[in-house]
DRENZA-921230 format. One line per 10 residues: their letters; for each residue x, y, z of N, C-alpha, C. Coordinates in Angstrom, 1 decimal, decimal comma, always signed. Layout:
! DRENZA-921230
A) X Y Z X Y Z X Y Z ~ ...
! end
This chain:
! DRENZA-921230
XXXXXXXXXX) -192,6 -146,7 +44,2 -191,4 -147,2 +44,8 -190,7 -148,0 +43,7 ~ -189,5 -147,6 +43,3 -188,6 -148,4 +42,6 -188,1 -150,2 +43,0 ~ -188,4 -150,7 +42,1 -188,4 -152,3 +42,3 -186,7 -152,5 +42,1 ~ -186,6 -153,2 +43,1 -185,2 -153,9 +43,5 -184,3 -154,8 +42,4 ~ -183,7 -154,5 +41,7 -182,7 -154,8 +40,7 -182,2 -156,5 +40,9 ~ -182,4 -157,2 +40,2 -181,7 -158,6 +40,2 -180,9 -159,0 +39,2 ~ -179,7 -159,7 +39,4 -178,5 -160,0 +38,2 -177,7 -161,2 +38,4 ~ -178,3 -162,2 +37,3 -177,6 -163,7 +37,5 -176,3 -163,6 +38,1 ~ -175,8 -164,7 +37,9 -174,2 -165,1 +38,1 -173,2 -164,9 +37,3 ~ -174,3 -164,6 +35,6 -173,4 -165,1 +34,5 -172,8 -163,5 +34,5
XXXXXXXXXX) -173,9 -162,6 +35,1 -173,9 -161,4 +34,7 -173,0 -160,7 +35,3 ~ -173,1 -161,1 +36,8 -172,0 -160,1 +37,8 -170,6 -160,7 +37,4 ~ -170,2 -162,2 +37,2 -169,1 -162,6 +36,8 -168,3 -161,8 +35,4 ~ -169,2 -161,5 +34,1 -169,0 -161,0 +32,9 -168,6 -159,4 +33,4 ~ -169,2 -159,0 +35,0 -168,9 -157,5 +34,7 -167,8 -157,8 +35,3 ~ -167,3 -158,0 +36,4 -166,5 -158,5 +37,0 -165,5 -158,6 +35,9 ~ -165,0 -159,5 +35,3 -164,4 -159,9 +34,3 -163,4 -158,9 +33,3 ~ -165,1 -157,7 +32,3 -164,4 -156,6 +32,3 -163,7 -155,7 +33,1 ~ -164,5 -155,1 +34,2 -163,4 -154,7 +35,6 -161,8 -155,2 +35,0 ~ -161,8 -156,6 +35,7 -160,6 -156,8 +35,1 -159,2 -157,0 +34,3
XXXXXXXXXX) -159,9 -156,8 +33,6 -159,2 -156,4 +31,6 -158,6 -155,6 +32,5 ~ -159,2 -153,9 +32,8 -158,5 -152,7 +32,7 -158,6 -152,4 +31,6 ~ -158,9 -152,7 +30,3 -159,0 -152,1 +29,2 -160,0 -151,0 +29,2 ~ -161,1 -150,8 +30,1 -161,8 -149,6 +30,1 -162,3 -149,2 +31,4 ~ -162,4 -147,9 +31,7 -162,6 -147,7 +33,2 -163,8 -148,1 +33,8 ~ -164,0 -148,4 +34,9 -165,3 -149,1 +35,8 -166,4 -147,8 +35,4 ~ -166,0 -146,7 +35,1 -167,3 -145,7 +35,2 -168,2 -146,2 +33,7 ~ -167,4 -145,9 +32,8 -167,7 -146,8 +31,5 -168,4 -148,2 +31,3 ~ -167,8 -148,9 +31,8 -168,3 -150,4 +32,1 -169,9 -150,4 +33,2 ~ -169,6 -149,4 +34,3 -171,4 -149,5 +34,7 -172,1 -149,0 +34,4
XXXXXXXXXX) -171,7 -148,1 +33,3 -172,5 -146,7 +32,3 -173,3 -148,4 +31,2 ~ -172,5 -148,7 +30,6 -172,6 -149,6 +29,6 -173,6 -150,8 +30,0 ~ -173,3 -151,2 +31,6 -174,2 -152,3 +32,0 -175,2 -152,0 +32,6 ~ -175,2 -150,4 +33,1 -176,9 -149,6 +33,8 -176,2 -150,0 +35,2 ~ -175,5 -149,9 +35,7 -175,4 -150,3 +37,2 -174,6 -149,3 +37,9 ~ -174,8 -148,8 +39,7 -173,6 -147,9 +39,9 -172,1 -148,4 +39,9 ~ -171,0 -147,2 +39,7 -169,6 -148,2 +40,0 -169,5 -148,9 +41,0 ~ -169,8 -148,5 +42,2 -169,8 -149,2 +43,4 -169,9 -150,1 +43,0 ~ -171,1 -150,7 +42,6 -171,5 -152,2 +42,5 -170,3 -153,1 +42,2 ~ -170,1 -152,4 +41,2 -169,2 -153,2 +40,4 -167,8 -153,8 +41,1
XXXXXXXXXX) -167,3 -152,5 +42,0 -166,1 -152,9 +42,6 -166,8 -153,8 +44,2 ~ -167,9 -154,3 +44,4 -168,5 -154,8 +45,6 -168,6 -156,1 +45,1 ~ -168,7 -156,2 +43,2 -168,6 -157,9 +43,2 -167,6 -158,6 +43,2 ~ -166,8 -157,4 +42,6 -165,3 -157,8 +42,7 -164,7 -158,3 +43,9 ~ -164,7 -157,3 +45,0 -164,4 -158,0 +46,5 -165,4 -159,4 +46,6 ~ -166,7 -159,4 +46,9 -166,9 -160,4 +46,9 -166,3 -162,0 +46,4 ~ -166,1 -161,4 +44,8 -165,3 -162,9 +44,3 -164,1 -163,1 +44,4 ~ -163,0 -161,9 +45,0 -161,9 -162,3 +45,6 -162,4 -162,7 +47,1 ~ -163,0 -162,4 +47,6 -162,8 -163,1 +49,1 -163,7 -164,6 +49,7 ~ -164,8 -164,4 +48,7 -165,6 -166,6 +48,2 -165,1 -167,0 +47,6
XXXXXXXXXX) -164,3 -166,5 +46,4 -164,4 -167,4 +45,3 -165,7 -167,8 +44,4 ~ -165,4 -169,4 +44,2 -166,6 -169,7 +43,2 -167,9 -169,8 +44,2 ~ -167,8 -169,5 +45,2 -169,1 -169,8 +46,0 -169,8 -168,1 +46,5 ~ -169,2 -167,4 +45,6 -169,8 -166,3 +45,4 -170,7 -165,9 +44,2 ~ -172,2 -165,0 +44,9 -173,2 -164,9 +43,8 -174,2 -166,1 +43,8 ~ -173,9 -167,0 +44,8 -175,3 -168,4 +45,5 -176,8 -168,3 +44,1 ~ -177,1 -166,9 +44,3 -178,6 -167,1 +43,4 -179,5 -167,3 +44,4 ~ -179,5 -166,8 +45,2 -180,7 -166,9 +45,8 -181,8 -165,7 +45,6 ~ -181,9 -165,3 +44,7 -183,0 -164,1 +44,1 -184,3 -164,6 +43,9 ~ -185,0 -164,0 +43,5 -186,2 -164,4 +42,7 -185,9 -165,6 +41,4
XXXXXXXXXX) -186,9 -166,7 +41,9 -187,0 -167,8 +40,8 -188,1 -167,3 +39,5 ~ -187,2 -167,5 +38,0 -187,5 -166,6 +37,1 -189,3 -167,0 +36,7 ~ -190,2 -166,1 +36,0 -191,6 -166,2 +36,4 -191,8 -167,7 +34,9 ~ -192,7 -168,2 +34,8 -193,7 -168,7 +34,6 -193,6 -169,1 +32,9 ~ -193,9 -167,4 +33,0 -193,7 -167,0 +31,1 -192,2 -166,9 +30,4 ~ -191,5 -166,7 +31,4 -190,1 -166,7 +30,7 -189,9 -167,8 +30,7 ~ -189,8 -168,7 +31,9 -189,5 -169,9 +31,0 -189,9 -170,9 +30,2 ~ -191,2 -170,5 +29,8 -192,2 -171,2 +28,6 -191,2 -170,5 +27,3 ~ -190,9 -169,2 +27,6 -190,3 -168,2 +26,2 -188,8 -169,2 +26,3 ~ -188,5 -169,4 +27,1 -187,2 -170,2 +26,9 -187,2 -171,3 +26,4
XXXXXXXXXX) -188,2 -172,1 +26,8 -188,4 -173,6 +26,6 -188,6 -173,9 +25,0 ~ -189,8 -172,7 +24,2 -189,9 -172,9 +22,8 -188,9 -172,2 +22,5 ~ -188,0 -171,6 +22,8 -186,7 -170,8 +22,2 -185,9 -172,0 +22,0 ~ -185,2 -172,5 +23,2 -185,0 -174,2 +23,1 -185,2 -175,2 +22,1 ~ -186,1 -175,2 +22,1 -186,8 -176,0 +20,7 -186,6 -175,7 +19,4 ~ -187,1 -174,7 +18,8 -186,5 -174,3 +17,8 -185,1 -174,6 +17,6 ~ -184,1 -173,9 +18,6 -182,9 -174,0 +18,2 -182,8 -175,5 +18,3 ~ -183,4 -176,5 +19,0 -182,6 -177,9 +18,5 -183,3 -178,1 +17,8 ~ -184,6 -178,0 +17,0 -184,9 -178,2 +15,2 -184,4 -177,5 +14,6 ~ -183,7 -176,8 +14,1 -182,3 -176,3 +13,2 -181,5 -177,1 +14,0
XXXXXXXXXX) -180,8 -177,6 +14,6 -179,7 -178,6 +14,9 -179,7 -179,7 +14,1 ~ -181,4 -180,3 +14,7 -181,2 -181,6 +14,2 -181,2 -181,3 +12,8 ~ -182,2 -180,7 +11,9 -182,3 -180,4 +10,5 -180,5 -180,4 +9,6 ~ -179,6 -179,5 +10,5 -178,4 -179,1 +10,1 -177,8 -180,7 +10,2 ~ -178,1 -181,3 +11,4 -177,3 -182,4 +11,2 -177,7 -183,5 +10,4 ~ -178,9 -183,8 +10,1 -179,5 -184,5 +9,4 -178,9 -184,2 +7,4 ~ -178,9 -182,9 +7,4 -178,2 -182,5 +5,9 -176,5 -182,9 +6,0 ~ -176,0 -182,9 +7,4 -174,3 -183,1 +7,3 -174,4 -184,7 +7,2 ~ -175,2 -185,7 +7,6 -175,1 -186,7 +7,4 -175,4 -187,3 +6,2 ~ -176,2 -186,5 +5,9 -176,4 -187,1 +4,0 -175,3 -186,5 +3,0
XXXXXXXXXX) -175,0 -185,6 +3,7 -173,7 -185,1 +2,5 -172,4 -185,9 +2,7 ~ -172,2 -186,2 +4,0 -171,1 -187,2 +4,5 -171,2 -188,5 +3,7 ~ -172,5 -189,0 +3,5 -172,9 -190,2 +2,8 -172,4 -190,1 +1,2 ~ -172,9 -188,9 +1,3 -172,7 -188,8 -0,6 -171,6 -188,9 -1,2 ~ -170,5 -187,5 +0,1 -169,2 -187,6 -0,5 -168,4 -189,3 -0,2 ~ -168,8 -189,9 +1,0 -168,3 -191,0 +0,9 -168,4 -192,2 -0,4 ~ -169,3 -191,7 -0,9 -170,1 -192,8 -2,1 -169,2 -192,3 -3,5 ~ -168,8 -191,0 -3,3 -168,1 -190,4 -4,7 -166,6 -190,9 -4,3 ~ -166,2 -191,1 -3,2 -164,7 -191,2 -3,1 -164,6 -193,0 -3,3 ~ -165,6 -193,7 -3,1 -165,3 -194,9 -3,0 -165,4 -195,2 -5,0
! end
């Protein structure tokens, strides 16, 4: 049996979105995203007729291991932050010390 498809908020809003550009046809856009057209024009109704309180999230809460993979993904990226800001603040220092 095929397992039941799930798709954040960020995700139905972004298709939604292109939908409507119009810059490319809906068959294209669910070819591109793996989804039928239908779908596409069903989030659309949806988010004209809630608004922002459409797409709740009430799905499956994400497992265990992805968010450990997110957490160290997380991390990383704010040690290159801090690293990057730690070199902008010594070079801030330096150029200040050459202009004085």
């Amino acid at each position: 049996m095929k397992q039941r498809q799930t798709f954040t908020k960020e995700f139905k809003l972004e298709a939604v979105r292109l939908l409507d550009e119009g810059k490319r046809p809906a068959t294209e856009i669910a070819r591109e995203l793996g989804i039928p057209r239908t779908r596409l024009y069903k989030w659309k109704d949806q988010l004209e007729k809630q608004g922002a309180s459409a797409f709740p999230g009430h799905g499956r809460p994400s497992s265990p291991e992805s968010q450990a993979a997110e957490i160290a993904r997380l991390k990383r990226e704010l040690e290159v932050s801090q690293e990057e800001n730690e070199i902008l603040k010594k070079a801030a220092a330096f150029f200040a010390r050459e202009l004085l």
